[in-house]
PDB file of N, CA, C and O in Angstrom:
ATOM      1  N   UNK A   1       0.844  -1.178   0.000  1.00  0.00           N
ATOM      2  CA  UNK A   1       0.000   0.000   0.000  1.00  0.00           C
ATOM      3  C   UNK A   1       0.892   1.245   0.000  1.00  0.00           C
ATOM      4  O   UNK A   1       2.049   1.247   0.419  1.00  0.00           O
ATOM      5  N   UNK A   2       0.088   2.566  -0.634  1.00  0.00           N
ATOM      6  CA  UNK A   2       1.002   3.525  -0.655  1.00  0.00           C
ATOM      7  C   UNK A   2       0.842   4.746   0.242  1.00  0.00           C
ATOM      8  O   UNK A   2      -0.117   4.796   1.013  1.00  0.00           O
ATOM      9  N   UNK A   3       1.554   5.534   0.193  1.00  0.00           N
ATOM     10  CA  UNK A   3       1.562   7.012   1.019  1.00  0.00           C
ATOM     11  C   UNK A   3      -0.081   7.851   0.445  1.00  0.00           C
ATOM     12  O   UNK A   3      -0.207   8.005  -0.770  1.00  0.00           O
ATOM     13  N   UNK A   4      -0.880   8.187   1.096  1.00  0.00           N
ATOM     14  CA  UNK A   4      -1.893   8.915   0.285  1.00  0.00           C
ATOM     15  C   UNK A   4      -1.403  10.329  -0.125  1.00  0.00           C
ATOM     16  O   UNK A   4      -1.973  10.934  -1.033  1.00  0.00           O
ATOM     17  N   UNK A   5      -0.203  10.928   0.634  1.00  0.00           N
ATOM     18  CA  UNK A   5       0.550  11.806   0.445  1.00  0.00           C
ATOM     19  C   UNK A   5       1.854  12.023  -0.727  1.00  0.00           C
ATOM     20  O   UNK A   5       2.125  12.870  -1.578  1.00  0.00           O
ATOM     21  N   UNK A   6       2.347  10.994  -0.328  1.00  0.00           N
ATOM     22  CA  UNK A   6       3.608  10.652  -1.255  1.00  0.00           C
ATOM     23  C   UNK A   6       3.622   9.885  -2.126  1.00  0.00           C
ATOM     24  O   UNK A   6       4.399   9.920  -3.080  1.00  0.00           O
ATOM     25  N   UNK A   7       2.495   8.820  -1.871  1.00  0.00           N
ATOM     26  CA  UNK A   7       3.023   7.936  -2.756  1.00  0.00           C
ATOM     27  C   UNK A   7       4.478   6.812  -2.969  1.00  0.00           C
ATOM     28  O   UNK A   7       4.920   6.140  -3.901  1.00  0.00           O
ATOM     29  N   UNK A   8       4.893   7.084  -1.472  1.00  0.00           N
ATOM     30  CA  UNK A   8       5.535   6.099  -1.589  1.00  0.00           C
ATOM     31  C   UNK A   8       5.181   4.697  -0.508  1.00  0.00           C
ATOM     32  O   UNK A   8       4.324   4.686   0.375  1.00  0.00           O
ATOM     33  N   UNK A   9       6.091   3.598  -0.873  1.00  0.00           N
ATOM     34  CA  UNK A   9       5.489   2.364   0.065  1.00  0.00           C
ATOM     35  C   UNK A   9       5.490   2.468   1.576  1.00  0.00           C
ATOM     36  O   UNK A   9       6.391   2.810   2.341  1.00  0.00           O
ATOM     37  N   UNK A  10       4.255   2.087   1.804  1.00  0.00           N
ATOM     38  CA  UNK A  10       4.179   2.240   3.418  1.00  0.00           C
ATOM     39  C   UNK A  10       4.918   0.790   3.651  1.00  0.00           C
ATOM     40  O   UNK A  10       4.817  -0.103   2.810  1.00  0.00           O
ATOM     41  N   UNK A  11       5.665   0.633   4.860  1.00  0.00           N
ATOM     42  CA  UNK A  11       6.335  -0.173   5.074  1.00  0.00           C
ATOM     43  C   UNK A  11       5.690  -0.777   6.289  1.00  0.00           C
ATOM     44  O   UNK A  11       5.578  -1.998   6.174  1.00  0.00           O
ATOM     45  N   UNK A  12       5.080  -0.130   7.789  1.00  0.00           N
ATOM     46  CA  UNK A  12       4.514  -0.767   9.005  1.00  0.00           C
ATOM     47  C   UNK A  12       3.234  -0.848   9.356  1.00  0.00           C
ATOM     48  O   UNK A  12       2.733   0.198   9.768  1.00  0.00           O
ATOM     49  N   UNK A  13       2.724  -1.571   9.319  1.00  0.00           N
ATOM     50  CA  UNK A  13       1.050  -1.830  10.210  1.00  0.00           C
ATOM     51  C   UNK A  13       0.727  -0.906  10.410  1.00  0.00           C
ATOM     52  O   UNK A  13      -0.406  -0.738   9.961  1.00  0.00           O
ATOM     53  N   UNK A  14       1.345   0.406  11.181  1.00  0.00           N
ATOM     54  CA  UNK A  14       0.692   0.850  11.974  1.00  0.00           C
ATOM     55  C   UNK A  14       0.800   2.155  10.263  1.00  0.00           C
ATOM     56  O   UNK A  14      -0.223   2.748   9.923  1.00  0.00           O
ATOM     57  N   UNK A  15       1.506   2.258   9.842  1.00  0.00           N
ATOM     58  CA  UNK A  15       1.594   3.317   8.346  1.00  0.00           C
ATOM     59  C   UNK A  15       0.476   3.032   7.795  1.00  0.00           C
ATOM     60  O   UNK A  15      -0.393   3.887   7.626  1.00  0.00           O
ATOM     61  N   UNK A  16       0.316   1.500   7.357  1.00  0.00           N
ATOM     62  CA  UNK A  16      -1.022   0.892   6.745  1.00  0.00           C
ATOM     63  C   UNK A  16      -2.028   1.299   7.150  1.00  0.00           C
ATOM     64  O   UNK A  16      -2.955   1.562   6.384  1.00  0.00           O
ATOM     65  N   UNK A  17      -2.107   1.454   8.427  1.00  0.00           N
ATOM     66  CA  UNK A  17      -3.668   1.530   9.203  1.00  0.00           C
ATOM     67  C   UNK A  17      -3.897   3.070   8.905  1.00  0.00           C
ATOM     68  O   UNK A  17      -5.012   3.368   8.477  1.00  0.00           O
ATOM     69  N   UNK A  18      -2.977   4.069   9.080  1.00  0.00           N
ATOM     70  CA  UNK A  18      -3.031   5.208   9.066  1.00  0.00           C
ATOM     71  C   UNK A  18      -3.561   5.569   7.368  1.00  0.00           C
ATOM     72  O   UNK A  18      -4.624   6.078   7.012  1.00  0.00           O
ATOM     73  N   UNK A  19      -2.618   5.190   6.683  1.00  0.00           N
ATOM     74  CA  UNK A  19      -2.845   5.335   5.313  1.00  0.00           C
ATOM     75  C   UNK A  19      -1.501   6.754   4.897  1.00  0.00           C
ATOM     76  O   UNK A  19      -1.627   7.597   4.009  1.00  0.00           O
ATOM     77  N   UNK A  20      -0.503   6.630   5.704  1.00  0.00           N
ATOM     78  CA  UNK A  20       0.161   8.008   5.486  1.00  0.00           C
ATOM     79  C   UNK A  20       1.497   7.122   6.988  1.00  0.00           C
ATOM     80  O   UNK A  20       1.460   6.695   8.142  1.00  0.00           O
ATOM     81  N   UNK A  21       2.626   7.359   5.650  1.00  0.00           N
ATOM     82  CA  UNK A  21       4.430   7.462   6.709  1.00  0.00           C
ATOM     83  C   UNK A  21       4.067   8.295   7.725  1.00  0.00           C
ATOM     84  O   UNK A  21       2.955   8.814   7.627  1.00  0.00           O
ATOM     85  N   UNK A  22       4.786   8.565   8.747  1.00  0.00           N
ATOM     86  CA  UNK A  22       4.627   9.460   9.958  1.00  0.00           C
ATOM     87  C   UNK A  22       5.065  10.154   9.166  1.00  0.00           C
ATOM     88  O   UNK A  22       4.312  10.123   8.192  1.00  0.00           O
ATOM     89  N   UNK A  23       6.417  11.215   8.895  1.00  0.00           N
ATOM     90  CA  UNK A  23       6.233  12.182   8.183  1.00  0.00           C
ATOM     91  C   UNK A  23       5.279  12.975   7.212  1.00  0.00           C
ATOM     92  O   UNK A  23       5.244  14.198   7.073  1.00  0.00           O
ATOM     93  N   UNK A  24       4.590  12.126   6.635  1.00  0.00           N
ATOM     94  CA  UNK A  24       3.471  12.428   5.883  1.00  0.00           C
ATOM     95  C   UNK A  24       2.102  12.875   6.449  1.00  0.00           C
ATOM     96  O   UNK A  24       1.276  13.707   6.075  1.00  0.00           O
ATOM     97  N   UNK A  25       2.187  11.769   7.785  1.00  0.00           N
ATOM     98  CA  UNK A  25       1.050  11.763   8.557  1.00  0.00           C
ATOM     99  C   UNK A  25       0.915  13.417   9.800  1.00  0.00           C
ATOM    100  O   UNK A  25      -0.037  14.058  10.245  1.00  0.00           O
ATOM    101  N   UNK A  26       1.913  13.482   9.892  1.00  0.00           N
ATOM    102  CA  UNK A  26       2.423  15.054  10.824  1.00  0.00           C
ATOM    103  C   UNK A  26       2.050  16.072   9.769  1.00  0.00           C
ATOM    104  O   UNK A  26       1.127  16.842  10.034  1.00  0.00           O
ATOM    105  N   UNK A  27       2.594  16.152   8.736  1.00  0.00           N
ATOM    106  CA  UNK A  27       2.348  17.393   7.332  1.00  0.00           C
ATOM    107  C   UNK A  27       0.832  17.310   7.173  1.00  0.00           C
ATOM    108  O   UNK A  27       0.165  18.326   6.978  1.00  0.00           O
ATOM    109  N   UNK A  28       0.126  15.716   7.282  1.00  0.00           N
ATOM    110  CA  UNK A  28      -1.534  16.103   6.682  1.00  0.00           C
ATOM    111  C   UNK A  28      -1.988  16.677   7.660  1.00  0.00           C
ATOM    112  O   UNK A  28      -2.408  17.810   7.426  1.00  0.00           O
ATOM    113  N   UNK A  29      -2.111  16.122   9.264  1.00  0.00           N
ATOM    114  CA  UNK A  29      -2.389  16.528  10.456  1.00  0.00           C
ATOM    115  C   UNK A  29      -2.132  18.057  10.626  1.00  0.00           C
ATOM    116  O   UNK A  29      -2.714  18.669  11.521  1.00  0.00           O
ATOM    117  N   UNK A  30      -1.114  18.790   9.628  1.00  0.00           N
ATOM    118  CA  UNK A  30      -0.847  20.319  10.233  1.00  0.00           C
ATOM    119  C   UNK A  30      -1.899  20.847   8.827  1.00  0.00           C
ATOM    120  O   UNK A  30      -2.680  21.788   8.687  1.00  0.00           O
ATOM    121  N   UNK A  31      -1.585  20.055   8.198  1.00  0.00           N
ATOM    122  CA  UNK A  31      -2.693  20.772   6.763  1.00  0.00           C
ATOM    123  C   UNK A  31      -4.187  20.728   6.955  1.00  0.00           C
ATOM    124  O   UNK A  31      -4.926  21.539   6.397  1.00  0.00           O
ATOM    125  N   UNK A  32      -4.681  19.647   7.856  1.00  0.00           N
ATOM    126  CA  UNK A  32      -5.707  19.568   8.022  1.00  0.00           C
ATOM    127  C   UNK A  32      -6.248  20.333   9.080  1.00  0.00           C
ATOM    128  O   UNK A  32      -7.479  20.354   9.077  1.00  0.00           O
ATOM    129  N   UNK A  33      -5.634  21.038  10.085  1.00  0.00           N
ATOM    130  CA  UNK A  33      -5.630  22.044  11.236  1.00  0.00           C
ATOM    131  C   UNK A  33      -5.883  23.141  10.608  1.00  0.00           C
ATOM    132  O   UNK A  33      -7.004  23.602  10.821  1.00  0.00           O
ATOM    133  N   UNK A  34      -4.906  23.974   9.584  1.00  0.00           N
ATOM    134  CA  UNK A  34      -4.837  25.018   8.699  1.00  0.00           C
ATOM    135  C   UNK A  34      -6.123  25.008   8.184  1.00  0.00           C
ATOM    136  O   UNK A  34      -6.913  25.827   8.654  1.00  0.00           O
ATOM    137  N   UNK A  35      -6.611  24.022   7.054  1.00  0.00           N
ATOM    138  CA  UNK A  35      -7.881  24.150   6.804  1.00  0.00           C
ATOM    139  C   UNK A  35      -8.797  24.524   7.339  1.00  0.00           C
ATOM    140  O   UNK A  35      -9.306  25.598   7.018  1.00  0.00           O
ATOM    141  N   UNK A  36      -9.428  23.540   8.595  1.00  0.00           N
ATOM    142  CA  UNK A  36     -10.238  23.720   9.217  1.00  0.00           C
ATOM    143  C   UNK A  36     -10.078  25.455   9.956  1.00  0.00           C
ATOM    144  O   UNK A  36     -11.051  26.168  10.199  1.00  0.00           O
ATOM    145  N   UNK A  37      -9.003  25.742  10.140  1.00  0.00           N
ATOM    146  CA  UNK A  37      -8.692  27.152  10.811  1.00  0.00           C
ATOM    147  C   UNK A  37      -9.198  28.185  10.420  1.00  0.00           C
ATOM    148  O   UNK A  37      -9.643  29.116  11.091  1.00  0.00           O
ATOM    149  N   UNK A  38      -9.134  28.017   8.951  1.00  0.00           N
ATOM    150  CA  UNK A  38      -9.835  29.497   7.894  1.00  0.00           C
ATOM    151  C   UNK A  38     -10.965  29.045   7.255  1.00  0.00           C
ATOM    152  O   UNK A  38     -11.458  29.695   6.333  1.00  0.00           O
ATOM    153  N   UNK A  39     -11.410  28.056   7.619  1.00  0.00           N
ATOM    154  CA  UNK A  39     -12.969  27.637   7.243  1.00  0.00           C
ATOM    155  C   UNK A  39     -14.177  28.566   7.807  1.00  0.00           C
ATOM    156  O   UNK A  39     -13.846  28.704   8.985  1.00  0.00           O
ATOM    157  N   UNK A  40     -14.873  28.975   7.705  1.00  0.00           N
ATOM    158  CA  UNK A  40     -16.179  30.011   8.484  1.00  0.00           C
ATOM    159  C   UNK A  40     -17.380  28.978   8.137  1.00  0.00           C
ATOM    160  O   UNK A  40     -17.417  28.003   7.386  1.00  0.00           O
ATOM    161  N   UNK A  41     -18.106  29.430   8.772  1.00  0.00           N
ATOM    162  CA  UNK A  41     -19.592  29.193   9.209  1.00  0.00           C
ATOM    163  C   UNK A  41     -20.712  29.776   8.084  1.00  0.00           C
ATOM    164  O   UNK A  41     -20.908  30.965   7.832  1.00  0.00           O
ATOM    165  N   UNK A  42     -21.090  29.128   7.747  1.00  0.00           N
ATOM    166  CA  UNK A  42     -22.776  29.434   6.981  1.00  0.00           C
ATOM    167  C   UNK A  42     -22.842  30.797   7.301  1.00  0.00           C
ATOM    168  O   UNK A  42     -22.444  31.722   6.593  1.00  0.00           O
ATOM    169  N   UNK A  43     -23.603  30.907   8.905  1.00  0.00           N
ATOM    170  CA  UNK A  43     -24.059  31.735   9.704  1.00  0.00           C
ATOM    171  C   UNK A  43     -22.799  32.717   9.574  1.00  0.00           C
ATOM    172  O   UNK A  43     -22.836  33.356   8.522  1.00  0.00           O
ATOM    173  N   UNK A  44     -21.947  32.929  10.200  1.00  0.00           N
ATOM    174  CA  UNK A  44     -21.030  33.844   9.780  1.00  0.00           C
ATOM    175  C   UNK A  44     -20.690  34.493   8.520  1.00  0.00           C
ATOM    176  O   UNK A  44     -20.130  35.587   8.461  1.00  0.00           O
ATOM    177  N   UNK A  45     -21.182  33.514   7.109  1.00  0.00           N
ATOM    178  CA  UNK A  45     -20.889  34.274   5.790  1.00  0.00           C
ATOM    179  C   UNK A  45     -22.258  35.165   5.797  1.00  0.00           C
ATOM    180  O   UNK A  45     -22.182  36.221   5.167  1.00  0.00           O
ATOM    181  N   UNK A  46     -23.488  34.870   6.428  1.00  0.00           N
ATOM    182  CA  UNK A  46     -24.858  35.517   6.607  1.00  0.00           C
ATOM    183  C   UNK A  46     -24.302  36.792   7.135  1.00  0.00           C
ATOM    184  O   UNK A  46     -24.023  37.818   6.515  1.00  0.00           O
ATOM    185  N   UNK A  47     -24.205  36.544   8.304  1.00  0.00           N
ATOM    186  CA  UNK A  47     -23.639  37.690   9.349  1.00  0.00           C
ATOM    187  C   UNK A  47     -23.143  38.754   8.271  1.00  0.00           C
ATOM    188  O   UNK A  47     -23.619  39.880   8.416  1.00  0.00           O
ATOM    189  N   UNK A  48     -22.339  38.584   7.310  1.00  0.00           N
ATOM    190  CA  UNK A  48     -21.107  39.427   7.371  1.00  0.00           C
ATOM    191  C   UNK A  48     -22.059  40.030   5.618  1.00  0.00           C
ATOM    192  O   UNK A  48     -22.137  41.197   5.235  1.00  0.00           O
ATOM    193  N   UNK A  49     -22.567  38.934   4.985  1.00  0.00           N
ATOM    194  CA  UNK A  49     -23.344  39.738   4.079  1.00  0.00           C
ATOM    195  C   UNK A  49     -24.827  40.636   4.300  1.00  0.00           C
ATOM    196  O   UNK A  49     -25.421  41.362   3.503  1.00  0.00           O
ATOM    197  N   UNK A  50     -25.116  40.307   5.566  1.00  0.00           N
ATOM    198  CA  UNK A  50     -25.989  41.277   6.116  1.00  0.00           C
ATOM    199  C   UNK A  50     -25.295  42.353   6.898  1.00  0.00           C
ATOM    200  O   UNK A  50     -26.149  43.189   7.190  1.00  0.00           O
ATOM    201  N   UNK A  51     -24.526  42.579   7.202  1.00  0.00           N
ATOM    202  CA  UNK A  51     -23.305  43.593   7.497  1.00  0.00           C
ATOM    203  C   UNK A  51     -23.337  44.552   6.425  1.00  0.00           C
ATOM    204  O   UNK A  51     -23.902  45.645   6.467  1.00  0.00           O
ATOM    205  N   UNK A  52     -22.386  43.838   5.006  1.00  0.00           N
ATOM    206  CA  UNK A  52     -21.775  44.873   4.364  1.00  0.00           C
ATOM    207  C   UNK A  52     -23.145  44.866   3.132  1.00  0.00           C
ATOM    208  O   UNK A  52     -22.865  44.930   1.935  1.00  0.00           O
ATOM    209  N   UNK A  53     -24.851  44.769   3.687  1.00  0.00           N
ATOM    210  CA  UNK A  53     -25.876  45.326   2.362  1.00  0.00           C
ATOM    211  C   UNK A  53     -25.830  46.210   2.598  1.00  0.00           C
ATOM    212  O   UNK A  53     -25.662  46.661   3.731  1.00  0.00           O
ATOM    213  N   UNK A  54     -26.061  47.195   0.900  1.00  0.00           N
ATOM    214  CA  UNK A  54     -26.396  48.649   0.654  1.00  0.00           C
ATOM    215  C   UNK A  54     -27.859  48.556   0.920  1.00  0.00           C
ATOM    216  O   UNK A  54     -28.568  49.558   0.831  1.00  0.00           O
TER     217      UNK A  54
END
């Protein structure tokens, strides 16, 4: 099986189970933090276009 990141061969059980090398698995884990970080809310894009109507 491979890296879902890299693409290269996962080598341990525990890589397999994950689906991602630890290195790979630390980089998605910080990418996936980032994402979620600057993601907003429905309600908040409401908020902010009832804010800035003429």
């Amino acid at each position: 099986m491979e890296c879902k990141r890299c693409n290269r061969q996962l080598k341990t059980q525990k890589s397999i189970d994950n689906g991602y090398g630890p290195t790979c698995k630390k980089k998605q884990e910080e990418a996936d933090a980032e994402f979620l970080r600057i993601q907003i809310t429905i309600d908040e894009e409401l908020a902010y276009q009832e804010k800035v109507k003429r």
